[in-house]
C-alpha positions, 0 to 999 in steps of 0.5 A, a space after each residue: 867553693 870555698 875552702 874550710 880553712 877560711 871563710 868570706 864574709 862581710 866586716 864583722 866588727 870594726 875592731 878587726 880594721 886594726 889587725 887588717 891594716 896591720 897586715 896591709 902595712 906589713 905586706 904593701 911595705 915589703 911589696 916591690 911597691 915599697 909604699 910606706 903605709 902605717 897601720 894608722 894609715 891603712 885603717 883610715 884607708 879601711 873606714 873610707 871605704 867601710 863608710 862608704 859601703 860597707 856591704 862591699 868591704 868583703 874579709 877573709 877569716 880563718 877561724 876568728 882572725 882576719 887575714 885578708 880583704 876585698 874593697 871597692 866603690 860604685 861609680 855610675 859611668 856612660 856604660 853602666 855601674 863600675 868597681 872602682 878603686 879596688 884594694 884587695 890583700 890576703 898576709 903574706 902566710 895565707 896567699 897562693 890558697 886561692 883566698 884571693 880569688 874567694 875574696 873577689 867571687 864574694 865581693 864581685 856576686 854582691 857588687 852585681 847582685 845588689 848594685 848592678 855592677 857591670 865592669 871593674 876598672 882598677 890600677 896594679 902592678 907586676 912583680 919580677 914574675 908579673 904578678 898580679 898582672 898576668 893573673 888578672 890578664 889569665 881571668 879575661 882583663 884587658 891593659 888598655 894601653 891608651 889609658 896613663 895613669 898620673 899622679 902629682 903634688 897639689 901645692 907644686 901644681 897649683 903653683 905651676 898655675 900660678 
């Protein structure tokens, strides 16, 4: 049930993508990620997945103003429909109400209902006190340790091709 003080819906107007990204760049600059996101960035993070789905691009509001959300795309696999690349952010001043997880029971009920949905594979991190991994472990995921995440530099790799 949600709480009173906010509410979850889908996107309501585009224009609230410039206040989001604002808070996400806020919020992931100051996280022990120490990513350096722009608000210029985030918002084309935010228009990336709002046109590829937008009915999977979830906001959480309090009265008129948004303060959070959820999204992700849909990738056919050998075992069904996954969640995949899932970013999803409550500002600083409004996490710890259990916004969070309004925002993943919304977006979770949409991606199974209208998509077909059956797992959510997704990257995170733990802080000093192992958040949010230990609140993900808590609702029933599984690390699966085999799994290494990688990333690297096109231009250096394709020159180690060379």
């Amino acid at each position: 049930m949600q709480n009173t003080e906010y509410k979850i819906e889908n996107l309501r107007d585009k224009k609230d993508l410039e206040i989001l990204a604002t808070e996400y760049s806020n919020l992931y600059n100051n996280s022990v990620l120490q990513e350096k996101w722009t608000p210029e960035l985030a918002k084309q993070l935010f228009e990336y997945f709002y046109d590829l789905n937008s009915r999977l691009f979830c906001v959480a509001y309090c009265e008129d103003r948004p303060i959070g959300a959820i999204m992700s795309v849909i990738k056919p696999w050998w075992d069904g429909m996954h969640l995949e690349d899932t970013e999803i952010f409550v500002a600083k001043n409004y996490q710890r109400k259990g916004i969070g997880t309004d925002l993943y029971k919304y977006h979770y009920k949409i991606a199974v209902e209208e998509f077909g949905v059956t797992i959510m594979e997704a990257h995170t991190y733990a802080d000093e006190n192992g958040y949010p991994l230990n609140w993900y472990k808590k609702l029933g995921f599984e690390v699966i340790e085999d799994w290494k995440v990688i990333n690297g530099n096109i231009k250096d790799i394709l020159e180690r091709m060379e």
